[in-house]
PDB file of N, H, CA, C and O in Angstrom:
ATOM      1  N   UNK A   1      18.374  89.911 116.358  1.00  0.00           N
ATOM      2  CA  UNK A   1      17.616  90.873 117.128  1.00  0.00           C
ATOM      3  C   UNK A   1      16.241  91.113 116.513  1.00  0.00           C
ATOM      4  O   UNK A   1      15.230  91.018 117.209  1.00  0.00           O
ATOM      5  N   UNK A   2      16.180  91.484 114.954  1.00  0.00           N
ATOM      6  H   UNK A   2      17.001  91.560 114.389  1.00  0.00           H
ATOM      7  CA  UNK A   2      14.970  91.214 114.452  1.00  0.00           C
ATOM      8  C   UNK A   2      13.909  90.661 114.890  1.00  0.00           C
ATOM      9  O   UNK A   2      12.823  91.198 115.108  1.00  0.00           O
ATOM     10  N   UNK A   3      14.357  89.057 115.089  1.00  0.00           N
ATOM     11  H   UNK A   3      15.240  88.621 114.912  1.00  0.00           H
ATOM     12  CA  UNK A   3      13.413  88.145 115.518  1.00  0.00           C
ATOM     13  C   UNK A   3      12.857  88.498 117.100  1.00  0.00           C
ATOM     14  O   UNK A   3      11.693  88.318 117.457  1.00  0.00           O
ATOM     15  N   UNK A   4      13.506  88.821 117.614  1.00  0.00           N
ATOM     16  H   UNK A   4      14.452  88.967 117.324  1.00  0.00           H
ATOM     17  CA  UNK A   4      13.147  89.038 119.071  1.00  0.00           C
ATOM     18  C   UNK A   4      12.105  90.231 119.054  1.00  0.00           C
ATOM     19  O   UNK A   4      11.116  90.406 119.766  1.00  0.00           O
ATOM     20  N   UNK A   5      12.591  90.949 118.089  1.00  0.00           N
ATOM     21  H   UNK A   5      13.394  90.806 117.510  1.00  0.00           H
ATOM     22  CA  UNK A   5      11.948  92.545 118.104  1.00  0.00           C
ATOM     23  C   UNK A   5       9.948  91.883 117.406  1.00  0.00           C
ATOM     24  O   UNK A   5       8.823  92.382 117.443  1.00  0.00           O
ATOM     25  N   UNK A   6      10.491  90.690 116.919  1.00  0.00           N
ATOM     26  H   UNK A   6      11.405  90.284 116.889  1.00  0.00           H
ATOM     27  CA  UNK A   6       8.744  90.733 115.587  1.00  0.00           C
ATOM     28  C   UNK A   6       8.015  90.005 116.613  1.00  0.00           C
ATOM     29  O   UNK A   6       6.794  90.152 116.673  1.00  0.00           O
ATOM     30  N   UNK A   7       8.753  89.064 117.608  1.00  0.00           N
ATOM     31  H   UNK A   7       9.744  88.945 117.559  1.00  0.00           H
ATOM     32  CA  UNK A   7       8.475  88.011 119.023  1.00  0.00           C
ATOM     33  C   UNK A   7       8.043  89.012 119.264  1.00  0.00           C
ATOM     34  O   UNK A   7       7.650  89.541 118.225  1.00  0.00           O
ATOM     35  N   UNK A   8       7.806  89.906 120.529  1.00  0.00           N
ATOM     36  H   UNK A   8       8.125  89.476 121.373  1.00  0.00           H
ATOM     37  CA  UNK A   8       7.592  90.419 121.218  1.00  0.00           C
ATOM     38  C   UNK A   8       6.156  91.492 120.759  1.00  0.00           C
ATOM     39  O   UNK A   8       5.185  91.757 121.468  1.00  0.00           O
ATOM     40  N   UNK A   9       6.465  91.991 119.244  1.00  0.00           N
ATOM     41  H   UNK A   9       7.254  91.776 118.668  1.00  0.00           H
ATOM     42  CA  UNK A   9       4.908  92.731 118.770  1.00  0.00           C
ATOM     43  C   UNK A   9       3.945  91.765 118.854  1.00  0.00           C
ATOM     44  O   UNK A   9       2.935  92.005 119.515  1.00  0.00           O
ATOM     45  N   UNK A  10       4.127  90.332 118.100  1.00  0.00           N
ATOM     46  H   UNK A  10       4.948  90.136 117.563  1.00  0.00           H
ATOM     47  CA  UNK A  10       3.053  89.149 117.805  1.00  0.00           C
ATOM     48  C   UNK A  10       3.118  88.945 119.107  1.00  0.00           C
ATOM     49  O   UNK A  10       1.903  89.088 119.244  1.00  0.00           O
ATOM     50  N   UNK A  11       3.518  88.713 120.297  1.00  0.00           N
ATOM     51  H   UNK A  11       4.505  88.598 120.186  1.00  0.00           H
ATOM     52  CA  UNK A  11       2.932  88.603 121.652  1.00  0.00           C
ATOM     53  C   UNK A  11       1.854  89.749 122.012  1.00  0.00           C
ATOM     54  O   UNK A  11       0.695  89.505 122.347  1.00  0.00           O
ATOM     55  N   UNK A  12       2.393  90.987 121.896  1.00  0.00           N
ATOM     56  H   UNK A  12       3.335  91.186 121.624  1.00  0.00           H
ATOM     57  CA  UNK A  12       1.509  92.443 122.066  1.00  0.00           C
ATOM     58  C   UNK A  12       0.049  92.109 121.799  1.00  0.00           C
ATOM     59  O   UNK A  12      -0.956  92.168 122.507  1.00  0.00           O
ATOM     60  N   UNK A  13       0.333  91.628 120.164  1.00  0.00           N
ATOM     61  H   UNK A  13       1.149  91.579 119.588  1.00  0.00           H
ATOM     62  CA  UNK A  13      -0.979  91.571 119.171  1.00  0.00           C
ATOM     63  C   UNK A  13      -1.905  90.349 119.260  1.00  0.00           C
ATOM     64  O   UNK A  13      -2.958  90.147 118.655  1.00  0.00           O
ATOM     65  N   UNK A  14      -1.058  89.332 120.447  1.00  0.00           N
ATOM     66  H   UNK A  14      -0.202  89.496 120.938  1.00  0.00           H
ATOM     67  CA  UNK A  14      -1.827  88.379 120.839  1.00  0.00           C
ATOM     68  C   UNK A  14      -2.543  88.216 122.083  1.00  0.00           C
ATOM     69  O   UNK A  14      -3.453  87.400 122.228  1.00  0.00           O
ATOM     70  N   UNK A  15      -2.005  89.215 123.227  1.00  0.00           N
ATOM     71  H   UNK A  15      -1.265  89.878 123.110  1.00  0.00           H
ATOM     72  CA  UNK A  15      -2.530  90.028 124.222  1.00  0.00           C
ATOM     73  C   UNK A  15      -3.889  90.972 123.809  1.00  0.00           C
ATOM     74  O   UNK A  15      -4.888  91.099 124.517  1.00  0.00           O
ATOM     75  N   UNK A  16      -3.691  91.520 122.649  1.00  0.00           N
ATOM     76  H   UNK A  16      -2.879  91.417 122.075  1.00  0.00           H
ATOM     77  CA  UNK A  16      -4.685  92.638 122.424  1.00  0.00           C
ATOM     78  C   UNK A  16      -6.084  91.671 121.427  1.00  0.00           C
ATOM     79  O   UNK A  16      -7.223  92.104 121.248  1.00  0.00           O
ATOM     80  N   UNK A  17      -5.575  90.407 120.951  1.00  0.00           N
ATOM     81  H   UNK A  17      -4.650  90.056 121.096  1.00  0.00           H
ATOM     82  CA  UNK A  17      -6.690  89.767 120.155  1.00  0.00           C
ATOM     83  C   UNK A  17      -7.312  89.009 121.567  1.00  0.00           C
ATOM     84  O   UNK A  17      -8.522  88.813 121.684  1.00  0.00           O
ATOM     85  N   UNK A  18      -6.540  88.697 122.389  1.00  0.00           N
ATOM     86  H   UNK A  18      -5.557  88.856 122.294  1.00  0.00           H
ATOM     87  CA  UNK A  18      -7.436  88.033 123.429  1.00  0.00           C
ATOM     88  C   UNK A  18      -8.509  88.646 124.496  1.00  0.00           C
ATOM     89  O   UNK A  18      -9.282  88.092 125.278  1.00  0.00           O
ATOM     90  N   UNK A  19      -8.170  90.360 124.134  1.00  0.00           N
ATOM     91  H   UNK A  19      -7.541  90.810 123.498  1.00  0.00           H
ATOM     92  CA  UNK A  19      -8.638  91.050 125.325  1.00  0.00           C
ATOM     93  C   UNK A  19      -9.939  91.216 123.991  1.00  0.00           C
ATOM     94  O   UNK A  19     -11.065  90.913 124.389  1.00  0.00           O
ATOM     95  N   UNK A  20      -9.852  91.622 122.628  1.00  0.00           N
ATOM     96  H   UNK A  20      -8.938  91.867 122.305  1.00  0.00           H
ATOM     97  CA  UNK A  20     -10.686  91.702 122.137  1.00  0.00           C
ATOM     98  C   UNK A  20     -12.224  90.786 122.137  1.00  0.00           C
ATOM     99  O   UNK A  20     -13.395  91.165 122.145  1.00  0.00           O
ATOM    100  N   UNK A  21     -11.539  89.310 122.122  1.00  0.00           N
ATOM    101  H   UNK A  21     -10.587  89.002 122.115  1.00  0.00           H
ATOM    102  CA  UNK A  21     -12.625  88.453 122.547  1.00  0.00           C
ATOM    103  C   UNK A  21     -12.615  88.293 123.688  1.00  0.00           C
ATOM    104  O   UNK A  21     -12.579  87.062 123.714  1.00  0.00           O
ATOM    105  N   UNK A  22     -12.621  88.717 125.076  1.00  0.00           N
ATOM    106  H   UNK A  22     -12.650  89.717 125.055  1.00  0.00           H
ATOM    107  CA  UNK A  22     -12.952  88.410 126.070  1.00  0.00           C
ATOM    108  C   UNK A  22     -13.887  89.863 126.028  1.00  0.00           C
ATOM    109  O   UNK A  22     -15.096  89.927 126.252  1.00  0.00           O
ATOM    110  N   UNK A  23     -13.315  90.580 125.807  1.00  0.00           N
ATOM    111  H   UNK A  23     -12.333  90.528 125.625  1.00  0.00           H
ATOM    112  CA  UNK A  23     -14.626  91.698 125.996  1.00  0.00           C
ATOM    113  C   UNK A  23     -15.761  91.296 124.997  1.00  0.00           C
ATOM    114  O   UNK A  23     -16.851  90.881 125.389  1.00  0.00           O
ATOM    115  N   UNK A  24     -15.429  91.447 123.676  1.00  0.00           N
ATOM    116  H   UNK A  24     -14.543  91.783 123.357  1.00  0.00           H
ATOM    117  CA  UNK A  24     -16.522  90.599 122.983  1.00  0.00           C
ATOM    118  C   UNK A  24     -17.552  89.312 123.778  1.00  0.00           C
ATOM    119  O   UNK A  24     -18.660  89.211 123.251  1.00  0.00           O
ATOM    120  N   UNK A  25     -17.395  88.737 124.487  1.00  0.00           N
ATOM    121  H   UNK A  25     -16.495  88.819 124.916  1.00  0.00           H
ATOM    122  CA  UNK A  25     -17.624  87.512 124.857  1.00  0.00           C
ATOM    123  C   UNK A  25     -18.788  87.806 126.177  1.00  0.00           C
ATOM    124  O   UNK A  25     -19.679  87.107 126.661  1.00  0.00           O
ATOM    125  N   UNK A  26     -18.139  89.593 126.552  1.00  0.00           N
ATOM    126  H   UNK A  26     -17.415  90.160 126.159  1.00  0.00           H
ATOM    127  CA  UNK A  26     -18.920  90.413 127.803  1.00  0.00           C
ATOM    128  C   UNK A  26     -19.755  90.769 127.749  1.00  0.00           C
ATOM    129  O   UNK A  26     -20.745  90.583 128.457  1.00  0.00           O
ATOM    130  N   UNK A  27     -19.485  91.845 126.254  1.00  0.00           N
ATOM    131  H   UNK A  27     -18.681  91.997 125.678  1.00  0.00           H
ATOM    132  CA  UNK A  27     -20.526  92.667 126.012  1.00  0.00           C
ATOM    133  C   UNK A  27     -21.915  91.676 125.434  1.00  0.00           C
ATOM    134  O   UNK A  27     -23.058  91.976 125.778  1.00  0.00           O
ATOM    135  N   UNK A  28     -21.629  90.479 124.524  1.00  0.00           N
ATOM    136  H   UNK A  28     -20.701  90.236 124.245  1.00  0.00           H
ATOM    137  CA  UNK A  28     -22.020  89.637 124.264  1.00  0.00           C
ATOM    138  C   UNK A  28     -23.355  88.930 125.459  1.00  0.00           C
ATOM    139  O   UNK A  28     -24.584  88.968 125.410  1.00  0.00           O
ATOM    140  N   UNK A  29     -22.599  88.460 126.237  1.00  0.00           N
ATOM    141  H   UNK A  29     -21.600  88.430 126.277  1.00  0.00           H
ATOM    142  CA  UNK A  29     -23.136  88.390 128.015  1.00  0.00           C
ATOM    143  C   UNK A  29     -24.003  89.323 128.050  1.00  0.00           C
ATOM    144  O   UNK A  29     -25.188  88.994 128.103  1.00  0.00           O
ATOM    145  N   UNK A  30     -23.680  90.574 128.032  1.00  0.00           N
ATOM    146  H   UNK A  30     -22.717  90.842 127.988  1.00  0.00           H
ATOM    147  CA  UNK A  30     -24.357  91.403 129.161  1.00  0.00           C
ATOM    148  C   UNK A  30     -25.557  91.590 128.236  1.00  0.00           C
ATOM    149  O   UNK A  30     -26.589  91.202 128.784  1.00  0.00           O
ATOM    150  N   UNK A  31     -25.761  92.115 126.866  1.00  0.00           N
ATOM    151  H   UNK A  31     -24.923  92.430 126.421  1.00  0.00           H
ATOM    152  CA  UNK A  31     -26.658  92.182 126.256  1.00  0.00           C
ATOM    153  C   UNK A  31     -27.505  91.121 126.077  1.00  0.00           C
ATOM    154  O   UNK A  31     -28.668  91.448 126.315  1.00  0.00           O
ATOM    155  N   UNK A  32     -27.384  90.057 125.773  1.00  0.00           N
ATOM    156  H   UNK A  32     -26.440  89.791 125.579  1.00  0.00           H
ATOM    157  CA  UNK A  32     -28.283  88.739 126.179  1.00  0.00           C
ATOM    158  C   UNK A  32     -28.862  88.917 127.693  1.00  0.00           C
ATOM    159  O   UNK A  32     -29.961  88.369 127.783  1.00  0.00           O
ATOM    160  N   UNK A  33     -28.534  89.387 128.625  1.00  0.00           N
ATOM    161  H   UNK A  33     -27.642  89.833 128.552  1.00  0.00           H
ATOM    162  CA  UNK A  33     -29.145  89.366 130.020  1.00  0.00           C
ATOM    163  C   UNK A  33     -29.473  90.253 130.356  1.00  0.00           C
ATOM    164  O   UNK A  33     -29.968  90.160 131.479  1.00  0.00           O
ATOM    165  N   UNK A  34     -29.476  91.578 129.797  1.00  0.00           N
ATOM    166  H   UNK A  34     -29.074  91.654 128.885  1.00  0.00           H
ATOM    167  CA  UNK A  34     -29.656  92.665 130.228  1.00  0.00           C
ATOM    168  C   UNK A  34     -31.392  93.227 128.977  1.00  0.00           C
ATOM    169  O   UNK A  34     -32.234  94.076 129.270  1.00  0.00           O
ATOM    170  N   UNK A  35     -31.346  92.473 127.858  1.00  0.00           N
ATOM    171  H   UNK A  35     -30.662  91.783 127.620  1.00  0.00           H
ATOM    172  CA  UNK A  35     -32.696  92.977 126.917  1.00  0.00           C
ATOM    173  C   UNK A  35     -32.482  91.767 126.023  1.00  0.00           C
ATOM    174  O   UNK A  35     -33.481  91.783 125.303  1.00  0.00           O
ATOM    175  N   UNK A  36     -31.786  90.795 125.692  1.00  0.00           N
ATOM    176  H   UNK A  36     -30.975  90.783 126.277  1.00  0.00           H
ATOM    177  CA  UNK A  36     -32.484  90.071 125.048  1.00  0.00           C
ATOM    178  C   UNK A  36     -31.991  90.191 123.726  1.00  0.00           C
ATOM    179  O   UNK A  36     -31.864  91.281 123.168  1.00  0.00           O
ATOM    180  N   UNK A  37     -31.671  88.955 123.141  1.00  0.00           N
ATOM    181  H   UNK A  37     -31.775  88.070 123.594  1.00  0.00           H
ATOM    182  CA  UNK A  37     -31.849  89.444 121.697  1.00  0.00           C
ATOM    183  C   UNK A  37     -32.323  88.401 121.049  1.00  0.00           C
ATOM    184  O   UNK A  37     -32.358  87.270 121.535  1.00  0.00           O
ATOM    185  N   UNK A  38     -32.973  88.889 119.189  1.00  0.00           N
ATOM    186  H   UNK A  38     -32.945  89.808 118.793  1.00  0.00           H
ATOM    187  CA  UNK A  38     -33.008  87.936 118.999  1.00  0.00           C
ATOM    188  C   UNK A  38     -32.673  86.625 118.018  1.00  0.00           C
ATOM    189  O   UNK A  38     -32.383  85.685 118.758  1.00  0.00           O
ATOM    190  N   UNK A  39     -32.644  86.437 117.347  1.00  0.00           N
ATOM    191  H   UNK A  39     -32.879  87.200 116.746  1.00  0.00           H
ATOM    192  CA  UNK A  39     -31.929  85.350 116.556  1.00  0.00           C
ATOM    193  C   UNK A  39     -31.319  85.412 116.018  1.00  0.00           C
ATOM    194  O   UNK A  39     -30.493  84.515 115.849  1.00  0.00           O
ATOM    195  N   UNK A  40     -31.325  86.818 115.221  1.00  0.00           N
ATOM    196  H   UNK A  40     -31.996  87.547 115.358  1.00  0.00           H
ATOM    197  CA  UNK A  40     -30.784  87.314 114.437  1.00  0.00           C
ATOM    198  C   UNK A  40     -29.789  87.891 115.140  1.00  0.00           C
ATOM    199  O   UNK A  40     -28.686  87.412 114.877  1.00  0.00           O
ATOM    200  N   UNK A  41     -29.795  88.898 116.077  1.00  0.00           N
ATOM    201  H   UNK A  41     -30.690  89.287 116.291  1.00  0.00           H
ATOM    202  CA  UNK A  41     -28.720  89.321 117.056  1.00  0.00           C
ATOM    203  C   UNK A  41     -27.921  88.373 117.430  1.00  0.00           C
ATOM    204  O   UNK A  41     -26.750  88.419 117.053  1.00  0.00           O
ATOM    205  N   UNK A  42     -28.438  87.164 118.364  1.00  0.00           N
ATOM    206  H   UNK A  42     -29.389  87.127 118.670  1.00  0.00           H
ATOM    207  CA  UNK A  42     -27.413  85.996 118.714  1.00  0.00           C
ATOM    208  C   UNK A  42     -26.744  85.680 117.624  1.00  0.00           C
ATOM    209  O   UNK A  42     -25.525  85.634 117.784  1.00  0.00           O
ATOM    210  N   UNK A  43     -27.201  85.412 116.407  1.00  0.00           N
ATOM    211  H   UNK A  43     -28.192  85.449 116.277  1.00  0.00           H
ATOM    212  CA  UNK A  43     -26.032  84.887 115.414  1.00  0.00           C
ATOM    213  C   UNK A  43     -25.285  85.859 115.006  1.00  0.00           C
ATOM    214  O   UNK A  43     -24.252  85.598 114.390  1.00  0.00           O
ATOM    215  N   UNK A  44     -25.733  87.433 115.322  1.00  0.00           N
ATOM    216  H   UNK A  44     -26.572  87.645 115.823  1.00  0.00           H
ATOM    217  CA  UNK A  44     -24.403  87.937 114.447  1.00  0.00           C
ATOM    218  C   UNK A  44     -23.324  87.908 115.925  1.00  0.00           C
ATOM    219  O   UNK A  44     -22.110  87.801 115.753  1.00  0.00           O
ATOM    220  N   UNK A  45     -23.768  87.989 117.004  1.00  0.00           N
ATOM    221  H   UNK A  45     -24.754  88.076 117.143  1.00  0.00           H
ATOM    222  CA  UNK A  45     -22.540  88.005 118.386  1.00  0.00           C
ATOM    223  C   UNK A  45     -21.991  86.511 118.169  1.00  0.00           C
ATOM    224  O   UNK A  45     -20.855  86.521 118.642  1.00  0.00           O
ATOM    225  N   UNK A  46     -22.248  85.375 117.725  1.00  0.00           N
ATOM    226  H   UNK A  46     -23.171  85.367 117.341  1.00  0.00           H
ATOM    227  CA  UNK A  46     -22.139  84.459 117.620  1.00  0.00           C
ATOM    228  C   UNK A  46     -20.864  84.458 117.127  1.00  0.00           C
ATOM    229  O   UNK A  46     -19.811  84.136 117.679  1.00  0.00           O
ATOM    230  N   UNK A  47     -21.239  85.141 115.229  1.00  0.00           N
ATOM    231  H   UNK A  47     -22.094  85.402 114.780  1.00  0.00           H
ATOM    232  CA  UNK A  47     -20.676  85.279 114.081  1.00  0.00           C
ATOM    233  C   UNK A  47     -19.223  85.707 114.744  1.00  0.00           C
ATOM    234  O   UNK A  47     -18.171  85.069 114.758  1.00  0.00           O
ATOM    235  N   UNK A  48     -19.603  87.311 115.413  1.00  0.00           N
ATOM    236  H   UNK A  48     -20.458  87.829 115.401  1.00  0.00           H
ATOM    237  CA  UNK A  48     -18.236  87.815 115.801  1.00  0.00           C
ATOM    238  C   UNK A  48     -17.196  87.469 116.594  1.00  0.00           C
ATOM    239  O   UNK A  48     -16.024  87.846 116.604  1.00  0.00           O
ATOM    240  N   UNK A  49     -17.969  86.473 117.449  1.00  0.00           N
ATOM    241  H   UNK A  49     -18.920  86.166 117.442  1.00  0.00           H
ATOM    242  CA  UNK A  49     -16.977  85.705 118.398  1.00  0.00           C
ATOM    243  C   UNK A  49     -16.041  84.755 117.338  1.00  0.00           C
ATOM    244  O   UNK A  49     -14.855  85.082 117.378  1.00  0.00           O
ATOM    245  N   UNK A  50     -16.283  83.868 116.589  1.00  0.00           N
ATOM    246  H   UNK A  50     -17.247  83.602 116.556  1.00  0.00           H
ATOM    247  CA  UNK A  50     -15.966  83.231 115.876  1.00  0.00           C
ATOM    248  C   UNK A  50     -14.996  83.776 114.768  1.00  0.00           C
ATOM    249  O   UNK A  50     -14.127  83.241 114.080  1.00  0.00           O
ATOM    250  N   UNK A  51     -15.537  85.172 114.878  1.00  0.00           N
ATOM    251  H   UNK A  51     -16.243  85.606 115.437  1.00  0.00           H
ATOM    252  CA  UNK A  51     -14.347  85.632 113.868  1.00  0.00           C
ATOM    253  C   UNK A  51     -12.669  85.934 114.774  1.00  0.00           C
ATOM    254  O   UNK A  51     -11.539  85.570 114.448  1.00  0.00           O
ATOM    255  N   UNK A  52     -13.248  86.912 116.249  1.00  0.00           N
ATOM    256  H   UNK A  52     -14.166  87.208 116.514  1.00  0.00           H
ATOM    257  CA  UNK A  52     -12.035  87.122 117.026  1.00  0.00           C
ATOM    258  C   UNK A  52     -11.527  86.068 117.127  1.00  0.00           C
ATOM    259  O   UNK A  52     -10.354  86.079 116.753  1.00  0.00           O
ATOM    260  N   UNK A  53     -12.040  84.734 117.620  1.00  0.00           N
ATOM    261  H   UNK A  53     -12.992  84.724 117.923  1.00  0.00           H
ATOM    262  CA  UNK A  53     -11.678  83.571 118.111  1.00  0.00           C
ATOM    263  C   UNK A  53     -10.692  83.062 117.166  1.00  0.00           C
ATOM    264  O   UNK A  53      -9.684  82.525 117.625  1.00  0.00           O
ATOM    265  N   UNK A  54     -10.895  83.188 115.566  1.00  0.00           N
ATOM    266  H   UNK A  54     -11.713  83.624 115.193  1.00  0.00           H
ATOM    267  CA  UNK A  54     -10.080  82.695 114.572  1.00  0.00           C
ATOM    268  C   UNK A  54      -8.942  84.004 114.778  1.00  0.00           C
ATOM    269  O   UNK A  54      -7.785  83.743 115.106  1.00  0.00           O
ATOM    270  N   UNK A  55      -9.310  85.157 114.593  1.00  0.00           N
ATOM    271  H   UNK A  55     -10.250  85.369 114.327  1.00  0.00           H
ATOM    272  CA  UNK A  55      -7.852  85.251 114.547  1.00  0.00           C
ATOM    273  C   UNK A  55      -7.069  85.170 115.648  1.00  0.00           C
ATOM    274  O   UNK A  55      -5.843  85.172 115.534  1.00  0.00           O
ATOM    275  N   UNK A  56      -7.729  85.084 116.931  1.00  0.00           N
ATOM    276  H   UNK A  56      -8.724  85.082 117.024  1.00  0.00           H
ATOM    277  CA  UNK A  56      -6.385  84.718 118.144  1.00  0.00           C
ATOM    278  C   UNK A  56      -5.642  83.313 117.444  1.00  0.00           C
ATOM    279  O   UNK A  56      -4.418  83.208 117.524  1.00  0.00           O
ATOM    280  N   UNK A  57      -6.400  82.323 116.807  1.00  0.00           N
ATOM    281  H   UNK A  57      -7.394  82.408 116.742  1.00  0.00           H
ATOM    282  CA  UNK A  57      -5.904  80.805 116.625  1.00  0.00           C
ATOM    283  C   UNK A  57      -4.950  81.082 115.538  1.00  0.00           C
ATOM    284  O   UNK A  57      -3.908  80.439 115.408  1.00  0.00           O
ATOM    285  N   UNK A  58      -5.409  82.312 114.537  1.00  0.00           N
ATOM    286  H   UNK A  58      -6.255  82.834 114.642  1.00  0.00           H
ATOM    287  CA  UNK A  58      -4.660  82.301 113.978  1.00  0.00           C
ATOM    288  C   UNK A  58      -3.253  82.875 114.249  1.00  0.00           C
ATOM    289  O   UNK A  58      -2.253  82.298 113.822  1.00  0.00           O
ATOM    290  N   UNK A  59      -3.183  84.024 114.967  1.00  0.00           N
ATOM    291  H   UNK A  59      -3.995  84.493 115.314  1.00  0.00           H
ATOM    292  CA  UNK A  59      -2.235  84.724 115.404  1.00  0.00           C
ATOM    293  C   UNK A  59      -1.289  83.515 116.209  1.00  0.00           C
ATOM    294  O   UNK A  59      -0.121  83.295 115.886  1.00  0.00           O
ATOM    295  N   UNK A  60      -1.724  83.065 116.879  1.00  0.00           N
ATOM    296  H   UNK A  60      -2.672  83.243 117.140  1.00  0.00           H
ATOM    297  CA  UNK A  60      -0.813  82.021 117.542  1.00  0.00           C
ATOM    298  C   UNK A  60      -0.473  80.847 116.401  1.00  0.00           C
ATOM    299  O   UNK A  60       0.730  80.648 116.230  1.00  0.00           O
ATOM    300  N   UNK A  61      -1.521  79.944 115.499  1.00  0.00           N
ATOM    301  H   UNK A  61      -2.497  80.105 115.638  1.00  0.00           H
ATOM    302  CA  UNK A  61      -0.487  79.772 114.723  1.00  0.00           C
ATOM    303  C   UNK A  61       0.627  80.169 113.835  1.00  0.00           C
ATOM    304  O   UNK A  61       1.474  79.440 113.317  1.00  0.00           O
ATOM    305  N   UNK A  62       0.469  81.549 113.741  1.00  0.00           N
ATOM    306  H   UNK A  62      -0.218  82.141 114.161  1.00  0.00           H
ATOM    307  CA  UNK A  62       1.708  82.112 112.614  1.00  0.00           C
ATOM    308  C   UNK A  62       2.821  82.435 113.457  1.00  0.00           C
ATOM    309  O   UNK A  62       3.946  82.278 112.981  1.00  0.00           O
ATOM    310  N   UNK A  63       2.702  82.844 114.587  1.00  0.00           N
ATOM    311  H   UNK A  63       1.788  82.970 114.973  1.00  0.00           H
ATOM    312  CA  UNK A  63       3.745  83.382 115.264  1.00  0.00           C
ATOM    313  C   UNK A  63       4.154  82.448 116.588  1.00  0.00           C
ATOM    314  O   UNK A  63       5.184  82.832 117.142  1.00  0.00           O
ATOM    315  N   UNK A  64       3.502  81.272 117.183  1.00  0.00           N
ATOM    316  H   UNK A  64       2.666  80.960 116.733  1.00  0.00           H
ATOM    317  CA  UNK A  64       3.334  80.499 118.513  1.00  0.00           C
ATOM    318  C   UNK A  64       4.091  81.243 119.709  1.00  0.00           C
ATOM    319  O   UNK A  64       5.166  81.024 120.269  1.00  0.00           O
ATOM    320  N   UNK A  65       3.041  82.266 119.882  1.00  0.00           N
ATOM    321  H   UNK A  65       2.168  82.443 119.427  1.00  0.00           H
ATOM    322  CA  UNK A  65       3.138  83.269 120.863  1.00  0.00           C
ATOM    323  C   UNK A  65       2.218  83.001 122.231  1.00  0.00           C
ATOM    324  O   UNK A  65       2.196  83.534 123.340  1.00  0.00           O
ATOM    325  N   UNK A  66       1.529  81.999 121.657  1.00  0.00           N
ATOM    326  H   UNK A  66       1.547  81.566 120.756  1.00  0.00           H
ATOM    327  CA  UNK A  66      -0.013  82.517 122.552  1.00  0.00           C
ATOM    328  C   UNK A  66       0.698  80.744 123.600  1.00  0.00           C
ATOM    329  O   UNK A  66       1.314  79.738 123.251  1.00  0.00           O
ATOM    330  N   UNK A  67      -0.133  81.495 125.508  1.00  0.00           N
ATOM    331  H   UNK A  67      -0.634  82.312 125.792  1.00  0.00           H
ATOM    332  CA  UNK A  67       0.612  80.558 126.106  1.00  0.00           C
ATOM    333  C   UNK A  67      -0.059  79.258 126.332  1.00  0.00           C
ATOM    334  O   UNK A  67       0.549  78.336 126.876  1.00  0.00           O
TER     335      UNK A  67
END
């Protein structure tokens, strides 16, 4: 039962890392089109995508939750 019970959070937590970078990915969007940024801005939205992005990859490799 354990296992089913830790399945089901690492799904939760892989639902909630994906919504993280998809909004990331928005707000990201909208600020580039809405004022601009600049180089320095793009690389840190860059940066952060890359970080959510690793841990969804990671979350799904530790747990192979993600579909």
């Amino acid at each position: 039962m354990r296992d089913f019970r830790s399945s089901v959070l690492s799904c939760v937590e892989h639902e909630r890392l994906e919504f993280e970078l998809l909004e990331l990915r928005t707000r990201g969007q909208d600020l580039t089109r809405l004022r601009g940024l600049t180089r320095e801005g793009q690389a840190e939205w860059d940066r952060r995508e890359r970080v959510a992005l690793s841990r969804l990859v990671d979350d799904d490799l530790e747990h192979e939750c993600g579909r």
